[in-house]
N, C-alpha and C positions, 0 to 999 in steps of 0.2 A: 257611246256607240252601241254597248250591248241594249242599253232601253230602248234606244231607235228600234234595233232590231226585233226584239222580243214586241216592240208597238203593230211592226211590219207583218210579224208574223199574227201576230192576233187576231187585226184587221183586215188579213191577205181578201177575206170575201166579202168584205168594204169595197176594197181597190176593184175586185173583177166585177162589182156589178157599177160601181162608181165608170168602170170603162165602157160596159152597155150601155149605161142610161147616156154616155157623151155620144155615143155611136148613134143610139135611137136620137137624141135632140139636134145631130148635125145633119139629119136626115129630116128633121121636122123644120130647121133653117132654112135649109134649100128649097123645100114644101111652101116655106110663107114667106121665101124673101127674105130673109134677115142676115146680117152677119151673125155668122155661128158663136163667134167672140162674146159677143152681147148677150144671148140668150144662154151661151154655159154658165157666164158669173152669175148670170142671177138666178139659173138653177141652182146654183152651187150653193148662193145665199138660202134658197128657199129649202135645199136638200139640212143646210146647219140649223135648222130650225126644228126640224124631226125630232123628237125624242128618241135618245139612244145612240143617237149618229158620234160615232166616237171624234173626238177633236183632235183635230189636224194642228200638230205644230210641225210647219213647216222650217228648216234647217234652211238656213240662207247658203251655207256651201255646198248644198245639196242642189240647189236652182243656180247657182252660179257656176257648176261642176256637169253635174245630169243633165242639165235643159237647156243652157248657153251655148255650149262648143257644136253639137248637133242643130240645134237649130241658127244657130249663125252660119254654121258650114251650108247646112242646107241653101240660106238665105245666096251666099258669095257663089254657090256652083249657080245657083237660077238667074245673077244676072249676068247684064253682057258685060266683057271687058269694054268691047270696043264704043260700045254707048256712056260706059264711063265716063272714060278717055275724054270722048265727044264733050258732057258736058262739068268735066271734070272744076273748071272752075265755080263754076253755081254749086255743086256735089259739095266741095272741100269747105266753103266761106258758111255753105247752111250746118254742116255736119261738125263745124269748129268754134266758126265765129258766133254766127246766131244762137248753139248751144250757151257758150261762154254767155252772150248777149242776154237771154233769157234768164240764165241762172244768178246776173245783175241784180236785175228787175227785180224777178222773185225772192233775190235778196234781203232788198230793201223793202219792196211793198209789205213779207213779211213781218221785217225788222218793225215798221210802222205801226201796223193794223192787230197783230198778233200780241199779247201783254206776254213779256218774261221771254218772247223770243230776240235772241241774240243776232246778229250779222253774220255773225261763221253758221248758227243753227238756219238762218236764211239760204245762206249758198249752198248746206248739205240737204235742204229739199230744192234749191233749185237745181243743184246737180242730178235730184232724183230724177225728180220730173221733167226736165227739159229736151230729154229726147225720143224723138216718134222713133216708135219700135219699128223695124224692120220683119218680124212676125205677125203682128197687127195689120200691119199696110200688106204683106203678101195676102194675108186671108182676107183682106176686106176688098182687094183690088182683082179679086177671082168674083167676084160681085159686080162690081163696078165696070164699064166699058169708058177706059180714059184714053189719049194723043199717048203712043207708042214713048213722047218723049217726056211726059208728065211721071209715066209708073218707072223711067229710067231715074229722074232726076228721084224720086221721091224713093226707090230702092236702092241707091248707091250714097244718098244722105243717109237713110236710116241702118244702112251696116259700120257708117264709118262713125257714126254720134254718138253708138252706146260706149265706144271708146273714151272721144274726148270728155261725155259727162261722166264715167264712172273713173276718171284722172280727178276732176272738181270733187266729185263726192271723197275720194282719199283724200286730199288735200284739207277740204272741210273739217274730216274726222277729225284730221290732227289737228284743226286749228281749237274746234270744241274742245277736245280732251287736255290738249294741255297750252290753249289759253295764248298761243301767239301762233304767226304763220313767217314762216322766213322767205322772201321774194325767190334768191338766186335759189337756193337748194330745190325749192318749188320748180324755179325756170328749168333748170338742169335733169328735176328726179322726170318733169313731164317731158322732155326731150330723147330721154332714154325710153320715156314708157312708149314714145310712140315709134322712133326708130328701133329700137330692139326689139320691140313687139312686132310689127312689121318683117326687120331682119329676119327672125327665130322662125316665123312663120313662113318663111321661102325656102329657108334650110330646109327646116322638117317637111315641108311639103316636095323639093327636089329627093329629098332622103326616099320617100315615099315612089318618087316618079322611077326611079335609079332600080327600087325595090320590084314593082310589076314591072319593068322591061328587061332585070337582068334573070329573074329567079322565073320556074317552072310552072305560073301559077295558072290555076283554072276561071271560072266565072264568081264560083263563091269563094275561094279563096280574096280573088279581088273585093267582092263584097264586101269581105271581112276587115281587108286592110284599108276602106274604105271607111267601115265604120270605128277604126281606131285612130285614125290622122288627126282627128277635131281635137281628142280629148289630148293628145301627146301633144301636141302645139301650142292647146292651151296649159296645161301643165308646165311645159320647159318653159313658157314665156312667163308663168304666177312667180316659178322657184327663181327665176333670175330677174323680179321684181323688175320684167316690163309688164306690156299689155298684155295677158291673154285673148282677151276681145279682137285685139289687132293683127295681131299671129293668125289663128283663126280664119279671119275676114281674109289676109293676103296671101295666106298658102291658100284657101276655097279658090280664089279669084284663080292664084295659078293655075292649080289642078284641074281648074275647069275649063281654062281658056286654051290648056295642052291635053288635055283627056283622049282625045281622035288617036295622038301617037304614042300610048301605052298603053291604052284600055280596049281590048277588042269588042267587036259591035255586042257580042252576046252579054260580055261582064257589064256593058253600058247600061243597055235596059236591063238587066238585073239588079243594077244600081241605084238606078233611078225607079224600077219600082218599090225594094227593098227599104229607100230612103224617104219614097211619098208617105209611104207608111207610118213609118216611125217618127217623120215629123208630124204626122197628121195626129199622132197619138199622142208625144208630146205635149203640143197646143195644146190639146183637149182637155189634158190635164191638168195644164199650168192655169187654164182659165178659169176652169171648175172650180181650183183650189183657192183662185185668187177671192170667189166668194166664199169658199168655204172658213175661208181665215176669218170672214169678217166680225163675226158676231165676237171672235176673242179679243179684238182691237179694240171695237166698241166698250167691251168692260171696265177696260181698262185706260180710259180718256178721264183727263183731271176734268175737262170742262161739261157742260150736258153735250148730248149729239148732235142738238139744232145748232147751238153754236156754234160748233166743230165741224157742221155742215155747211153753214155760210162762209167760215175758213176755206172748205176745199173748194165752192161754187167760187169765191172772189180769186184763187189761183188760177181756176180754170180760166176765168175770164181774162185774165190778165195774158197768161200762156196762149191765148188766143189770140188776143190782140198783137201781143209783143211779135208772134210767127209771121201776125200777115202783115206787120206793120214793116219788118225782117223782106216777108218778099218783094213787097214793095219798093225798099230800098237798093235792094239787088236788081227789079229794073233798071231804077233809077240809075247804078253805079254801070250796068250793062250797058246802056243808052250813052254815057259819055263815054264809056271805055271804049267802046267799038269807032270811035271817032282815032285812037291813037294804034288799037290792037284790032287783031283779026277773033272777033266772038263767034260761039260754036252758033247761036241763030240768030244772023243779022237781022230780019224782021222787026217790027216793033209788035212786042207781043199780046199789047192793050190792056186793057181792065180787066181780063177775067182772067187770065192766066196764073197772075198773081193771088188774085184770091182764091181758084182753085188750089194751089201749091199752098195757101196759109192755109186753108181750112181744113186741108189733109194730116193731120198733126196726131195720129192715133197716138195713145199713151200703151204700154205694155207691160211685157214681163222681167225686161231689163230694169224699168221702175220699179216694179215690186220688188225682184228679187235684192239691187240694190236699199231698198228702203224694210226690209226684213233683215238682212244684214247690218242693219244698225244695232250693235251690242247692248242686251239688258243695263248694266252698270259701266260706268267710266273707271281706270283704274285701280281711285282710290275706294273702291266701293259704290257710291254713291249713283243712286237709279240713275240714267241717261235721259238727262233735260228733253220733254215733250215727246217720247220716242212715238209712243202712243198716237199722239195727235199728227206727227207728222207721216205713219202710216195709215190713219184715217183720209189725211188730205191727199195721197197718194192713191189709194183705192179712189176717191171721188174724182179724181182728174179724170183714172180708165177708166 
């Protein structure tokens, strides 16, 4: 912690002009059209390229801590409850099943195509990769003009998927590291992670509600207690090894869905401007850095880069197809379900629907940060099989 520190402080006017130049190139996005997302990584690659640019090693509990509980709060107060609700069954089956589904595939096709990769080291990049970020898709959909009920389904999947895949990726770890996987302890430790994460996150979030309507507070007071809720909820749900992810997401959704009756109009938009901010700064950085990592990744690949390129293009493809092949399906099961149950859009919703919803599949910082948090060595010492390669194929997906 202290070399962190002493890195931090060295490079402090790294960081403030690192936060200019995001500032001038989300303004030069806007200028040409692009998502901002896209043009920071590859600044950021082109910025590690400079001579002198001090290297960025990034701390996985640092993106998992910092950057997670903020920008998923942010994520759960912007959408609706009640559009959830609405299409709650499409939401739960892509955000659960099709994650699981996905991280199959990429399993296996891994296990197949890749030499020296294992079946568990398959699931732990299919767990990376298999879920569109909820970050991504907000910044890309302030871009985009989609059906009111597309950016529903597609933000209320991607708050709830960085959960069930970062359950697969712990499961994976343990299966790599020591080489078996136990079914029931597995069924049972993911049952806990999702109702206790869930749980913990309604407590702390009512604890919160209890707190601005009984004490004396002002506008930035509320601000304040605002901006400490993400990180306590995820916190209490890490220490009592459920979800943090899920906590998070279900206390945002409360907070937000009661916010009219504890937050007065003034603390509101002080809130919500306080908070456009700080995610908007966030992002910037998390995307920046996601190229800035790059050229250390690269060094460090057993295989050449071309080859470890066509690795990350044939995932992407795959993770593409599997999505739209996923929505598809979900017509499919829509279309006879609505014959026995009442479905949120009776309609038939034809061909494009489905492939709009597969193609929307943005990858993010949930990936990364997950796939950075893969430890240098396994217990007994010995370097962590492919770690390298499978955060090269990680960076290539986003």
């Amino acid at each position: 912690n202290h070399k962190i520190y002493n890195h931090m402080l060295e490079n402090l006017t790294f960081y403030l002009i690192l936060v200019i130049i995001i500032v001038l190139l989300v303004m030069l996005a806007k200028k040409i059209k692009v998502a901002y997302p896209v043009l920071l990584v590859l600044a950021g690659l082109g910025i590690s390229f400079i001579p002198g640019t001090p290297t960025i090693h990034i701390e996985p509990e640092l993106i998992f801590f910092i950057f997670l509980p903020p920008l998923l709060y942010e994520a759960a107060w912007a959408a609706s409850w009640k559009e959830l609700w609405r299409w709650r069954r499409i939401v739960v089956s892509f955000a659960f099943v099709v994650v699981f589904f996905t991280s199959l595939v990429v399993a296996f096709v891994a296990n197949h195509f890749i030499p020296g990769f294992s079946l568990a080291l398959g699931f732990l990049l299919g767990g990376i990769v298999s879920p569109p970020d909820a970050v991504s898709a907000g910044a890309i959909l302030k871009f985009v003009k989609i059906p009111k009920r597309y950016s529903s389904i597609l933000e209320g999947e991607s708050l709830l998927n960085d959960a069930s895949s970062l359950i697969i990726f712990r499961f994976a770890m343990i299966a790599v590291a020591t080489g078996q996987f136990i079914w029931q302890e597995a069924a049972l430790s993911f049952l806990w992670m999702c109702i206790g994460g869930a749980g913990i996150g309604i407590l702390v979030g009512f604890f919160f509600m209890k707190m601005h309507r009984l004490l004396p507070t002002d506008a930035n007071i509320d601000i304040v207690l605002t901006l400490v809720t993400p990180f306590l909820m995820y916190l209490v749900a890490e220490e009592l090894h459920a979800s943090g992810v899920l906590a998070v997401v279900s206390g945002g959704l409360l907070l937000s869905n009661r916010s009219h009756s504890f937050l007065a109009t003034s603390s509101r938009l002080g809130t919500l401007n306080v908070w456009s901010s700080l995610v908007f700064l966030l992002n910037g950085i998390v995307f920046m850095m996601i190229g800035l990592d790059l050229p250390q990744i690269v060094s460090g690949l057993e295989t050449d880069w071309f080859t470890a390129f066509g690795y990350g293009v044939l995932i992407t493809v795959i993770l593409i197809i599997t999505r739209i092949v996923a929505a598809y399906g979900a017509v499919l099961i829509t279309l006879i379900m609505r014959n026995f149950i009442t479905v949120a859009d009776p309609q038939n919703p034809g061909w494009k629907a489905p492939a709009l919803i597969g193609w929307t599949g943005m990858r993010g910082v949930v990936s990364l940060a997950a796939a950075l948090s893969i430890p240098l060595t396994l217990q007994d010492g010995t370097p962590f099989p492919h770690r390298n390669l499978i955060l090269f194929i990680t960076f290539v997906v986003i």
